[in-house]
N, C-alpha and C positions, 0 to 999 in steps of 0.2 A: 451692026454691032449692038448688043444688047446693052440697054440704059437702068439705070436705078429706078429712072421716071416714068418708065414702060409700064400702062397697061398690061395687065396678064387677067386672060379670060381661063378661067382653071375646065377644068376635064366636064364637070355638069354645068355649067355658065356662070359661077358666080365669078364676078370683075373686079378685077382688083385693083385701086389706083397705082402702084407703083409696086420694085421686085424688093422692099424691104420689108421682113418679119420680123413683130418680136417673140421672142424664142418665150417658153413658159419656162419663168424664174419666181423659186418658192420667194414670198414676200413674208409668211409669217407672222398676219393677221389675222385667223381666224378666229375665235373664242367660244371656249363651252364648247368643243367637240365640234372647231371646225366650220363653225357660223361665220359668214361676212360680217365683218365689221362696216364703219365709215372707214375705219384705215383703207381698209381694202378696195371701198366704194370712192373715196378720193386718188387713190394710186393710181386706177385704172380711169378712171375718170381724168387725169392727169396726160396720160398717154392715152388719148385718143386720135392726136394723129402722131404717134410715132415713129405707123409702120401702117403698109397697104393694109399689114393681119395683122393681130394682136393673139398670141395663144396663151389663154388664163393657165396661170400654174398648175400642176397637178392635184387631181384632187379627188380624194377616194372613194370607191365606188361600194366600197362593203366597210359595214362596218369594222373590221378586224384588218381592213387596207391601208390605216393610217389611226390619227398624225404620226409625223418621223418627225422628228428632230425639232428643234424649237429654238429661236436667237433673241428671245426677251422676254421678259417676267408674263406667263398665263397668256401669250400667244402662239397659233400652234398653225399647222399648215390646213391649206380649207377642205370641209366635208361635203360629196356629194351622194351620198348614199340611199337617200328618202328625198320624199319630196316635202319634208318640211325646211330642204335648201332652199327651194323655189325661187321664194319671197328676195332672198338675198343676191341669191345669180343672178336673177331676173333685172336687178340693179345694175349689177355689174356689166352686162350682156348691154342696156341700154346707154351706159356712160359709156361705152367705147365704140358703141355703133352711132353714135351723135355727130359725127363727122364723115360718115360716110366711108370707115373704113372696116375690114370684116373680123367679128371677135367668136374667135372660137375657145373652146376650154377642153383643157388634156386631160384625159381620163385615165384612172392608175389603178393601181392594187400594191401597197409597197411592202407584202409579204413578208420577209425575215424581218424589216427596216421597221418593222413600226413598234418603234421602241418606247413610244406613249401608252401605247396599250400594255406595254410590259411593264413600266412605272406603275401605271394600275392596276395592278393583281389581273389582267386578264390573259388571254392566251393572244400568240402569234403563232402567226402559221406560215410554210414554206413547204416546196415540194418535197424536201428529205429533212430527215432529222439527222442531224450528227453535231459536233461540236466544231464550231465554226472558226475558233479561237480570237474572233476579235469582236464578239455578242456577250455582253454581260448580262444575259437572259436564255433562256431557253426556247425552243420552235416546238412546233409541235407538226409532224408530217400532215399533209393534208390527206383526208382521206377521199371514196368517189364523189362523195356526197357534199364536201368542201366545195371541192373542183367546178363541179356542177352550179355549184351555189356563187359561186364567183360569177361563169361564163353568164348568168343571167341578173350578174349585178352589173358588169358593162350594159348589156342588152338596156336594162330599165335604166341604168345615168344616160345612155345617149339618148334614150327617149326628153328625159328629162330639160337635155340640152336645148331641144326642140321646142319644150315650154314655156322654157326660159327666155326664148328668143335669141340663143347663139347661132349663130350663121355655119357652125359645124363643131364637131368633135376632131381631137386626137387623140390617137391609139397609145397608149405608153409602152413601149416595149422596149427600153434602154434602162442605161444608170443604175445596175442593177435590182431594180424592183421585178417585182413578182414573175412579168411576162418571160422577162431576161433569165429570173432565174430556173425556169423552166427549160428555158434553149441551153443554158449551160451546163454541158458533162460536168460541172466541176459541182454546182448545186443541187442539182438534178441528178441523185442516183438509184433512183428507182427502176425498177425490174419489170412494170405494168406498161399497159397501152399508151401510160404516160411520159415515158422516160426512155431509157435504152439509146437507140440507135436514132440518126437526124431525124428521122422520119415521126418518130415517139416523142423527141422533145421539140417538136413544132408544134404537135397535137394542141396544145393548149389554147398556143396564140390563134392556130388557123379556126379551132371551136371559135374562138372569142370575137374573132373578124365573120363570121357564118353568124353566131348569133346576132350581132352589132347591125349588120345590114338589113339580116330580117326585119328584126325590128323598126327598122328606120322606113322601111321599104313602103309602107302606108301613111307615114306621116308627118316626115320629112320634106320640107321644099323642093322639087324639083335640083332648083341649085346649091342645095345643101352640101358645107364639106367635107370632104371626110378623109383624111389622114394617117398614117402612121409613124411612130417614131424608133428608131432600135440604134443599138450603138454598131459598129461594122467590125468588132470581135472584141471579144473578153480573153485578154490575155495579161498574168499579173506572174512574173519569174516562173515559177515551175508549174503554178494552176494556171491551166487552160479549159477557159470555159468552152469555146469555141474560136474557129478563125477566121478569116474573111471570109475564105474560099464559103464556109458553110453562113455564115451573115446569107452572101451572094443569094445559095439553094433557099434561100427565105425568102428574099427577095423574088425570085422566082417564081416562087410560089403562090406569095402574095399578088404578081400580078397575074398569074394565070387565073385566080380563082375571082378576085374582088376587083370591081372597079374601082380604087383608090383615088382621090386627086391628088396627090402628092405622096411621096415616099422625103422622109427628115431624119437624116445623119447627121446622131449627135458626136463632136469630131472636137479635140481640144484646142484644135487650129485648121481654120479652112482649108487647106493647101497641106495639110499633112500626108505623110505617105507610109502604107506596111513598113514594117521593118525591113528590108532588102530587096522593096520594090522601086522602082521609078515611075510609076502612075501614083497620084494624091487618091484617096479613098473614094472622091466624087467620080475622078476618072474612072476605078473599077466600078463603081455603082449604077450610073446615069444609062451607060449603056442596054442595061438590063428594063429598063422603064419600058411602056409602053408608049405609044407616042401622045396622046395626052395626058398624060401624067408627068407634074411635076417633079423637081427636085428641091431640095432642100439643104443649105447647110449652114454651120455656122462653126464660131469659133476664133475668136482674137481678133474680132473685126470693131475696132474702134474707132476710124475715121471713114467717113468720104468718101478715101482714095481706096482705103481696103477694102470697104463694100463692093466697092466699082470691079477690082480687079477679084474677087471672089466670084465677079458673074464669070468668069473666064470659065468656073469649073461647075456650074449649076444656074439651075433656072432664077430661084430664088433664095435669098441672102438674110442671113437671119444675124441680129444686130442687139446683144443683151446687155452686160452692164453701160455699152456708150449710150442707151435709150433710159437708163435707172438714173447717168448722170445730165444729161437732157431730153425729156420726153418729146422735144419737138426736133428730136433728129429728122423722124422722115421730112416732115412738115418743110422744115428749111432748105433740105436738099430738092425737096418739087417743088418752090418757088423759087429756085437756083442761089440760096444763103447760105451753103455749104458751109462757105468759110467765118457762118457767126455761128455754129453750131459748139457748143463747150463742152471741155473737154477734160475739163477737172471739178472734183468735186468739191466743195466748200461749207461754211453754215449755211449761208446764206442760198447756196442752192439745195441744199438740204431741204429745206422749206419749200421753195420752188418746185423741186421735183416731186411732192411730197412722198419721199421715201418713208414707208412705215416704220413704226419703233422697231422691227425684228432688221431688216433689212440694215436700219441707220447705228444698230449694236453688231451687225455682224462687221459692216465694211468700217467701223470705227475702232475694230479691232486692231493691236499694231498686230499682230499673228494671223491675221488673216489672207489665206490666198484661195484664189487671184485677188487683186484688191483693183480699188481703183484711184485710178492718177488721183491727188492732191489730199491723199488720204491723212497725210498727217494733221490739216488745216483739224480735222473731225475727230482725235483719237479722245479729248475733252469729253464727249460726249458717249465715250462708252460706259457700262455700266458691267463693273467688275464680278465676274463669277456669276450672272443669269443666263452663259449661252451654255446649253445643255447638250453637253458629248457623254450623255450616259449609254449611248447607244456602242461605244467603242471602250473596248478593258482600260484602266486608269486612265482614262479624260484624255488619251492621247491626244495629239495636236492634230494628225492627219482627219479628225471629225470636221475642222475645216475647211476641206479640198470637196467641196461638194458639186457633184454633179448637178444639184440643182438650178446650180450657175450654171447654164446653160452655152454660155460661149466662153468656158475655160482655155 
């Protein structure tokens, strides 16, 4: 029977103390276009043993990748685009690997979503241009030359990663950002080598994993890791992006070509299942893996007991706002303290966990979901009208249901 406590030796050797992750959840610290703060560097520094891995929030690889969305006064999501990030990841990379557990950082493109750059007079870019109807901005189709310019801004952030002294990268290809929106028929309707038929709208991501590896391929640590992340279909009333079935043919894909250490299904509950099926999304998935490559999931795993019985359906268990509300979740569970681990949030562990300003206006929100247990102790310390839903037509309320919360 697989334990929470178990050692996992991944696919190129790196060891992991135990099968719990933290999943990458936007914090909303960066400043000036995405620089590390101390917020950032005490957050992560905080959870350093939360989890066997820790995976730094998304964070963009081109400039025109990001920030999205923002939840406190001139805090934005982080920039990894150049390497005058270096300096600051380098930080963050070393306060989570001080305990011996592995920090990696997701690498993104948030394409339609980076609605800071449209605040700013400048462009956004997406595979198609059409009117999206819930972008209070405009896209601008990408053209070969975008495409191109992207697939070699992964390539040099995962270099980067490597400078930094991250223990690996992950691939972003969910949540609707850029990767995603290339897989989906519903975003993606281009007529070129990029778009059309499954095969055209994988083109992107499978370029992006081909360059990524090259890359890595000289300068990477032997046990370097390396990941992917995608949601297991895009389906919203009558748009469909795509379905499982075709998630699956990715899947496939991705393992026949790349060595992976893990494959990460982002799922709004561990144990969910298609719509009319009787297998949970892991059950369709895991099967498809290769045999050293892991699994990944997560999704409403708040305690203990649900991390434990999540290993039912995957190798490893990824564990997000219950680590925001104590970062010594993993910690307590491998020295068998399960049962002092907390499990509401308060001022006073406000401080404690040190959630940054973006984080502590988002979930002080009363309108905010998911939220977390004891949220009302915190509603005092929100701050009225600085969380910025300019990215959806009239401030709708659904700008809070954000993927970037990771175990929705």
């Amino acid at each position: 029977m697989k334990k929470l406590t178990d050692q996992v030796t991944l696919r190129h050797g790196a060891v992991l103390n135990n099968r719990i992750v933290q999943p990458p959840m936007l914090t909303n610290s960066g400043a000036n276009d995405g620089y590390v703060t101390e917020d950032t560097i005490n957050y992560y520094a905080a959870r350093s043993q939360s989890a066997g891995m820790v995976i730094v929030e998304y964070s963009y690889v081109s400039f025109a990748g990001g920030p999205s969305r923002s939840w406190a006064d001139d805090r934005e999501q982080t920039g990894f685009y150049n390497d005058s990030y270096i300096e600051g990841m380098s930080k963050v990379a070393e306060v989570l690997k001080k305990d011996g557990n592995k920090a990696i950082i997701q690498l993104a493109h948030s394409g339609r979503e980076s609605n800071w750059r449209a605040k700013q007079g400048e462009k956004v870019y997406a595979p198609s241009k059409f009117d999206f109807g819930f972008l209070d901005y405009e896209v601008e189709e990408m053209t070969e030359a975008d495409i191109q310019a992207v697939i070699d801004d992964f390539a040099a952030a995962a270099v980067r990663a490597v400078k930094c002294g991250f223990d690996g990268i992950e691939i972003h290809g969910a949540n609707h950002y850029l990767l995603q929106q290339f897989f989906s028929a519903w975003s993606n309707r281009r007529d070129d080598q990029w778009g059309g038929d499954l095969a055209g709208r994988m083109k992107f991501i499978l370029e992006i994993c081909r360059a990524v590896f090259k890359a890595l391929k000289d300068v990477a640590p032997d046990d370097f890791i390396i990941g992917y992340r995608l949601s297991p279909e895009e389906i919203h009333g009558d748009n469909v992006g795509y379905s499982y079935q075709e998630a699956q043919e990715l899947v496939k894909a991705l393992v026949d070509e790349f060595e992976f250490d893990y494959i990460h299904l982002s799922l709004p509950k561990y144990d969910v299942k298609p719509e009319g099926q009787d297998q949970t999304y892991a059950d369709l998935f895991k099967p498809l893996l290769s045999e050293p490559m892991k699994l990944i999931i997560v999704g409403d795993v708040m305690t203990e007991e649900a991390a434990q019985d999540a290993l039912n359906y995957t190798d490893l268990v990824a564990v997000g706002r219950a680590t925001l509300i104590d970062p010594e979740f993993g910690l307590k569970i491998s020295e068998g303290r399960g049962d002092e681990i907390i499990h509401e949030i308060s001022p006073d562990q406000v401080k404690k966990s040190h959630l940054t300003p973006g984080l502590i206006n988002l979930f002080s929100d009363p309108n905010m979901y998911p939220c977390l247990p004891g949220r009302e102790s915190i509603y005092h310390l929100h701050q009225a009208g600085s969380l910025d839903k300019s990215v959806l037509k009239d401030g709708t309320g659904s700008a809070y249901n954000l993927d970037e919360l990771e175990d929705l």
